[in-house]
Backbone as CSV, one residue per row, in Angstrom:
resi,resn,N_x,N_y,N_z,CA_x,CA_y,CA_z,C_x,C_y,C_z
1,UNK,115.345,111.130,87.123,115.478,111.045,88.572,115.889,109.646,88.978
2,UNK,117.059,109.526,90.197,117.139,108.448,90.414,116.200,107.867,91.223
3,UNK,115.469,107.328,91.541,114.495,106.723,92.403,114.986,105.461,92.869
4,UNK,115.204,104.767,93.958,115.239,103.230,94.516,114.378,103.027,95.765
5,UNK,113.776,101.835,95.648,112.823,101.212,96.588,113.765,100.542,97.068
6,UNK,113.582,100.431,98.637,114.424,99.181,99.256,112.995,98.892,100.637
7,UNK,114.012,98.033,100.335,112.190,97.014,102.038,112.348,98.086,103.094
8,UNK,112.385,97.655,104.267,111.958,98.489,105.034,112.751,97.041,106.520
9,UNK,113.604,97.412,106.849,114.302,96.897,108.123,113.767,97.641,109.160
10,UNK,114.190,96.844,110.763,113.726,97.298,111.703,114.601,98.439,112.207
11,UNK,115.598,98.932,111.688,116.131,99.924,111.916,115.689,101.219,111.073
12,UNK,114.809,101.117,110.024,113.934,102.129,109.706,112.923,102.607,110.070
13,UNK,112.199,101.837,111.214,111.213,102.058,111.720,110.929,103.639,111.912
14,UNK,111.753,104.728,112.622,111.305,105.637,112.693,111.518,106.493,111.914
15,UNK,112.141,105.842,110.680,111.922,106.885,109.252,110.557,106.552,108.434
16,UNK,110.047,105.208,109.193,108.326,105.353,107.851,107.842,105.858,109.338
17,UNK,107.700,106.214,110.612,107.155,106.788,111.443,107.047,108.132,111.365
18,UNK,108.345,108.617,111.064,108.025,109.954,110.621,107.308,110.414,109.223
19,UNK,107.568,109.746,108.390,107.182,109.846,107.232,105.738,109.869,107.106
20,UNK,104.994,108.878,107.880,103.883,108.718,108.480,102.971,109.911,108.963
21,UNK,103.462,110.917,109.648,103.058,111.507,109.863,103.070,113.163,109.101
22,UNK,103.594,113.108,108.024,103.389,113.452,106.931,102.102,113.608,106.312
23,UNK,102.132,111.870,105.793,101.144,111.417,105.054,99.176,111.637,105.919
24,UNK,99.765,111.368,107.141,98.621,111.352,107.714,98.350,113.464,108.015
25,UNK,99.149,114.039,107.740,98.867,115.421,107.661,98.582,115.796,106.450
26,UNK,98.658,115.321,105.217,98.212,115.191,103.904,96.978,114.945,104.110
27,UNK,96.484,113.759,104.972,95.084,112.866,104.929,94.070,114.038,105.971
28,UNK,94.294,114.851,106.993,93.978,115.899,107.885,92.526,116.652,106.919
29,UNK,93.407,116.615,106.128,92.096,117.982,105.390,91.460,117.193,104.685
30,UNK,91.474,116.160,104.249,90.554,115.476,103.343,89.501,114.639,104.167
31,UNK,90.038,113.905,105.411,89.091,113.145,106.457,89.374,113.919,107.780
32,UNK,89.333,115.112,107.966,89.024,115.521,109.154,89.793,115.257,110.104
33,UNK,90.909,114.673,110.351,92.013,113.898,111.465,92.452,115.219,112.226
34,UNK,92.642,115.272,113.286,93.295,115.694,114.127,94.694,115.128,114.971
35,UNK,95.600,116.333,115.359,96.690,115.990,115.800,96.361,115.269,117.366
36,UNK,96.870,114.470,118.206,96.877,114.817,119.605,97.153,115.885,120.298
37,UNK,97.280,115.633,121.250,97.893,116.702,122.390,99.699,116.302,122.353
38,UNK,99.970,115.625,121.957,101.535,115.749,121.675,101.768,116.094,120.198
39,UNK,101.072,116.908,119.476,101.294,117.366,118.211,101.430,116.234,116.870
40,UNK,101.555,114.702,117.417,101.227,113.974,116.205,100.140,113.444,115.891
41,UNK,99.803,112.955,115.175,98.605,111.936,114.263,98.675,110.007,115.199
42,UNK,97.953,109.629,115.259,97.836,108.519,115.786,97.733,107.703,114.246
43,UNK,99.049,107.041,114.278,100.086,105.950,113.703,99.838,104.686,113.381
44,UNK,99.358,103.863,112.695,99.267,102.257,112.723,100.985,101.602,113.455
45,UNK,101.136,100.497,113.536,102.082,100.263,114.152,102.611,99.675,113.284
46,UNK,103.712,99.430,112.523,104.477,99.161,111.483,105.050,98.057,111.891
47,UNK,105.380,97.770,112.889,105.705,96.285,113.606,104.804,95.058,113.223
48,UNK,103.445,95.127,112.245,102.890,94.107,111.601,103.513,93.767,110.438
49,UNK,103.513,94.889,109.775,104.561,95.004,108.455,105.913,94.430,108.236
50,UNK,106.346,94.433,109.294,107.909,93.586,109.491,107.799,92.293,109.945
51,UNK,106.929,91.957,110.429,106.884,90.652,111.275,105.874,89.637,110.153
52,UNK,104.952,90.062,109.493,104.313,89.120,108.800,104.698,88.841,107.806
53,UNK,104.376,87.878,107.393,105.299,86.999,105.872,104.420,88.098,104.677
54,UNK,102.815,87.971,104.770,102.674,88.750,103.633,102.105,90.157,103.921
55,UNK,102.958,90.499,104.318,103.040,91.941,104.439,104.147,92.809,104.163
56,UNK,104.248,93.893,103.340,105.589,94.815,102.796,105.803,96.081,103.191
57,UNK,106.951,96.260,103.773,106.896,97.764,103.884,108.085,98.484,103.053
58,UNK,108.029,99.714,102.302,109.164,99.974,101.454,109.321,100.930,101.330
59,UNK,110.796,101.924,101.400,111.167,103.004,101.533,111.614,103.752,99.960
60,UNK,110.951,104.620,99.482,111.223,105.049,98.410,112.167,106.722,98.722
61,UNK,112.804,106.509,97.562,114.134,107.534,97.887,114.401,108.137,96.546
62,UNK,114.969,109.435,96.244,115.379,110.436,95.240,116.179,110.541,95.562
63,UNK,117.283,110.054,94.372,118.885,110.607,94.763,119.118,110.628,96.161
64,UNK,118.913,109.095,96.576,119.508,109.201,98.036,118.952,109.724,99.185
65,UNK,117.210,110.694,98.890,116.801,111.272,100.242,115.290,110.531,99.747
66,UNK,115.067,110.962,101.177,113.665,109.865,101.613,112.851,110.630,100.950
67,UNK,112.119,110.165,100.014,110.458,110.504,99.389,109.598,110.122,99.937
68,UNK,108.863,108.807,100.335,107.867,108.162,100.605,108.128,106.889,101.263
69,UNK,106.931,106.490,101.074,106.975,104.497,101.753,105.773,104.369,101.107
70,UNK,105.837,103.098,100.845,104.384,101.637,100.501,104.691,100.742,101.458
71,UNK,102.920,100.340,101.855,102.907,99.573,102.291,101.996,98.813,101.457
72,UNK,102.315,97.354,101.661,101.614,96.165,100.557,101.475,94.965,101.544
73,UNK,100.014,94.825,101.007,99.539,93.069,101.872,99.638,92.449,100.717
74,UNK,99.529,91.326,100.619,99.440,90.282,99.728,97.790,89.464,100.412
75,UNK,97.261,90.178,100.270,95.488,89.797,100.858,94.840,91.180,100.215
76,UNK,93.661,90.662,99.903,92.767,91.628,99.576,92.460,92.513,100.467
77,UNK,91.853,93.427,101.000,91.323,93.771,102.386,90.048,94.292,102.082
78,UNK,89.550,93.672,100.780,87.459,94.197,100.920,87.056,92.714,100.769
79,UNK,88.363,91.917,100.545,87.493,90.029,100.251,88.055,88.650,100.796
80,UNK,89.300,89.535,101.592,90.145,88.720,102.243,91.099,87.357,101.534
81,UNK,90.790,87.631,100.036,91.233,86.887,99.025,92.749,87.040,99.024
82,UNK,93.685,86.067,99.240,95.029,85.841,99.366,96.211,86.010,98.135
83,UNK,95.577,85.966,97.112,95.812,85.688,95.853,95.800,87.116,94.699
84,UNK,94.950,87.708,95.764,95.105,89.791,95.319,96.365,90.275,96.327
85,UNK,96.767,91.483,95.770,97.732,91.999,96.389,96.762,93.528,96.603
86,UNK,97.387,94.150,97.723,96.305,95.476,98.420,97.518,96.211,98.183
87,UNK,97.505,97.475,97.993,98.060,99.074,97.684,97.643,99.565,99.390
88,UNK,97.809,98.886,100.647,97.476,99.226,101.397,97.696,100.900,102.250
89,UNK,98.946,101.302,102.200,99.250,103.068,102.155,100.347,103.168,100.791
90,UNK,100.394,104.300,100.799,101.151,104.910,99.325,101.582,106.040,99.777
91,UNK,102.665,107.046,99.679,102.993,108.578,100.121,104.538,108.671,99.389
92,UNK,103.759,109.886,98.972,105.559,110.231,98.162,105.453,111.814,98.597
93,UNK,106.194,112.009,98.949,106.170,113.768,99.816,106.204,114.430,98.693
94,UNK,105.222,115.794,99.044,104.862,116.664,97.729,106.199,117.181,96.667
95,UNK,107.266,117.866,97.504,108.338,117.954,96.709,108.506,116.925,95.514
96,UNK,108.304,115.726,95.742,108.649,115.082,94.401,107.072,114.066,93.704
97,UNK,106.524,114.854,94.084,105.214,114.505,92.963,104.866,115.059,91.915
98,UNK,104.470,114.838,90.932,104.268,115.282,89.581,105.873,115.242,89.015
99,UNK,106.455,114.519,88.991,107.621,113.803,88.567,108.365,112.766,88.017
100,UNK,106.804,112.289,87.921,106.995,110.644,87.804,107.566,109.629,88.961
101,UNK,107.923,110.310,90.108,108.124,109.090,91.097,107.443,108.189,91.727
102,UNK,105.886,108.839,91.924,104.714,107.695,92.117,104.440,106.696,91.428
103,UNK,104.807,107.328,90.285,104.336,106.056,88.875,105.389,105.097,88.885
104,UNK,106.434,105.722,89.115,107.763,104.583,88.666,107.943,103.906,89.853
105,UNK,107.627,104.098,91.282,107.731,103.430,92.373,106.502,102.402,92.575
106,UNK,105.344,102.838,92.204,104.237,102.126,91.828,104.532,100.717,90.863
107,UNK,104.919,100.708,89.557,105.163,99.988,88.726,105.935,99.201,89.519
108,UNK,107.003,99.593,90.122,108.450,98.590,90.287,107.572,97.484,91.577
109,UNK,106.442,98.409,92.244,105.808,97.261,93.306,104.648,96.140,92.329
110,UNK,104.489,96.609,91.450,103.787,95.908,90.574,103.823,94.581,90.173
111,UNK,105.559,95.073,89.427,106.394,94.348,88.979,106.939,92.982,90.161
112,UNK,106.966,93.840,91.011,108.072,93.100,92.110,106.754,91.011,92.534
113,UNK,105.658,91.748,92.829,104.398,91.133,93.222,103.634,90.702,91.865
114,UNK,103.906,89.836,91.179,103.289,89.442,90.031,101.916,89.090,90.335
115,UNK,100.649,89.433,89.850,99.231,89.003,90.171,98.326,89.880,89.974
116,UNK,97.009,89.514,90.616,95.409,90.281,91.220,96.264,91.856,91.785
117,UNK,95.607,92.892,91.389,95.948,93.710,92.257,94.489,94.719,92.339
118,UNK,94.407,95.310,94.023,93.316,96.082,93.803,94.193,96.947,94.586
119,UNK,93.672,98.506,94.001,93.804,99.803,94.776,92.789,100.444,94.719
120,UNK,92.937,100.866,96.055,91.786,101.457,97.189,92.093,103.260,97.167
121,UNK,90.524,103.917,96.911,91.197,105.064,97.238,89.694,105.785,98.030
122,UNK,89.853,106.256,98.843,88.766,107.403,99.732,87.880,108.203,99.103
123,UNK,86.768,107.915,98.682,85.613,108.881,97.940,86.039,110.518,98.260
124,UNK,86.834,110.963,99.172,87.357,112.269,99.179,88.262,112.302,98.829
125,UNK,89.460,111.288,98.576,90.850,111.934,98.381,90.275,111.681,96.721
126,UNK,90.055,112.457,96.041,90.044,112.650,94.341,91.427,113.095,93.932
127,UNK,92.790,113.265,94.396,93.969,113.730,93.857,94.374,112.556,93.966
128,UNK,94.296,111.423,94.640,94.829,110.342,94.560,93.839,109.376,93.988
129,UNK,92.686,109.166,93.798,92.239,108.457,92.816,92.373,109.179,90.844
130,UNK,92.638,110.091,90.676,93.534,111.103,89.579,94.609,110.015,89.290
131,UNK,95.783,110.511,90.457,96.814,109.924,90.106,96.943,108.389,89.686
132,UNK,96.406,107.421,90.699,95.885,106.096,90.577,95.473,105.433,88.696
133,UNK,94.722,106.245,88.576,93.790,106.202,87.245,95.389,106.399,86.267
134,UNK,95.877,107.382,86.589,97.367,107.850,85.519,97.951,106.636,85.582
135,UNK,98.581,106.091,86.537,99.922,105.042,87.319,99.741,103.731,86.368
136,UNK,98.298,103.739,86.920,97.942,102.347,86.313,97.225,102.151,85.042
137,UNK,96.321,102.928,84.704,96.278,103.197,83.195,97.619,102.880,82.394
138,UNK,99.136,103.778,82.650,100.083,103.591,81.703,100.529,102.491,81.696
139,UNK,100.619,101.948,83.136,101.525,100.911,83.745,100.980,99.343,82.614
140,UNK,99.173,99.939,82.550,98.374,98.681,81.928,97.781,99.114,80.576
141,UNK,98.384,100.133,80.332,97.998,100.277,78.834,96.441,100.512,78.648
142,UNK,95.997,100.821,79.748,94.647,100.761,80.182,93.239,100.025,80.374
143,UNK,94.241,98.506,80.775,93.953,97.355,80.721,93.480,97.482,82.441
144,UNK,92.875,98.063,82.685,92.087,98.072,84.523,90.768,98.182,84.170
145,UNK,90.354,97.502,85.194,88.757,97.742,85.578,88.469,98.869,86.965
146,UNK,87.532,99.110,87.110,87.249,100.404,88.191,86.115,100.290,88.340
147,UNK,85.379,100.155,90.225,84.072,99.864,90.867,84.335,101.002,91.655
148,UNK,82.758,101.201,92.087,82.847,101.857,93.037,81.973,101.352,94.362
149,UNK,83.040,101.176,95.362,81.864,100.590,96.502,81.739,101.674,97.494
150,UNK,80.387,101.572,97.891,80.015,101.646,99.227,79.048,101.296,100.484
151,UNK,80.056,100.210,100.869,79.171,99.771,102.390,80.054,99.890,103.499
152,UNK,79.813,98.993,104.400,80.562,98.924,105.688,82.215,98.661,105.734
153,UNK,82.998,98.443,104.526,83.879,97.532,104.699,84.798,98.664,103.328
154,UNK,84.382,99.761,102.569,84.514,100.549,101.933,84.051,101.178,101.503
155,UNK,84.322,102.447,101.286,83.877,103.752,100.535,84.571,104.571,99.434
156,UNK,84.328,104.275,98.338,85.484,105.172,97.017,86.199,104.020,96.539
157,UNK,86.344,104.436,95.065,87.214,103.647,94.102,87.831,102.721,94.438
158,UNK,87.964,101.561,93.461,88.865,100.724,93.340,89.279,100.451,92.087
159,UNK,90.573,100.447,91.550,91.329,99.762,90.514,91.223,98.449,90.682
160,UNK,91.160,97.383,89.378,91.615,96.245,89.795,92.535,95.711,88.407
161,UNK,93.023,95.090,88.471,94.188,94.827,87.436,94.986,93.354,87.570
162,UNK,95.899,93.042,86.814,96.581,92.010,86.782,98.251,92.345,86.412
163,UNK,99.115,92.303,87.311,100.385,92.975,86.781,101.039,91.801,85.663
164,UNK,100.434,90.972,85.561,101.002,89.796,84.884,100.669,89.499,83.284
165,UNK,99.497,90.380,83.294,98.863,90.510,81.303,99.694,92.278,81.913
166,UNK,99.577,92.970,82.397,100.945,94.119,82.134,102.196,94.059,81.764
167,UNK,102.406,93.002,82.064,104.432,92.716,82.039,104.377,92.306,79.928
168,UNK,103.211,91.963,79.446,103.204,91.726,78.595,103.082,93.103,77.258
169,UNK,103.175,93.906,77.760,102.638,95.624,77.545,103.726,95.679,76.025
């Protein structure tokens, strides 16, 4: 499969918006979300993502059609540590999962962000802490560590890893 990541310009905005609401209809049955009264999901605003230095947003594509988006901080978000990189959203539309496109779009953000990395996953979503465990297991030869927190600030798994003893694989 061809797969390419490209950033995410302000003229994409309403392709990770839509895409968005996808993902957040994926997330519906696992945390309970409801649509509004105008039939969508209430949206983070992606306008942080473009405007901050360490913040990423990135459009992943199959042969040319839209699969997914990542979004990536370059901050921790359970320690506020600058020096970790966060897996902050992830979505690859079902059509092309179990394909290897999570894994290979995963890696290439890996790759791209040399360092600390932690990924976060929801004590309910278990299909994505599954996949997580696969991505990065291969990616690290199964060179990750894995906690599980829960207090105020998180709930469910975390990976933590180093893409930089990976590149050495």
């Amino acid at each position: 499969m061809d797969i390419e990541i490209t950033a995410v310009r302000a003229d994409d905005e309403e392709r990770v918006n839509a895409l968005f609401q996808l993902y957040a209809y994926d997330f519906s049955e696992i945390l309970s979300m409801d649509a509004g009264d105008d039939g969508r999901f209430l949206v983070p605003a992606l306008g942080e993502y473009l405007k901050t230095p360490r913040r990423h947003a990135f459009l992943i594509r199959v042969g040319g059609k839209l699969a997914g988006f990542a979004l990536i901080e370059q901050r921790s978000r359970l320690t506020g540590d600058e020096r970790v990189n966060d897996v902050s959203e992830f979505f690859v539309m079902r059509r092309y999962r179990r394909h290897g496109v999570g894994a290979r779009a995963a890696a290439w953000l890996f790759d791209r962000f040399p360092g600390a990395w932690e990924v976060r996953e929801k004590a309910e979503n278990v299909a994505a802490t599954a996949f997580w465990r696969r991505a990065i297991g291969a990616y690290t030869g199964g060179r990750f560590d894995e906690i599980v927190i829960d207090d105020a600030h998180w709930h469910g798994p975390v990976q933590r890893f180093d893409s930089r003893a990976a590149a050495t694989r």
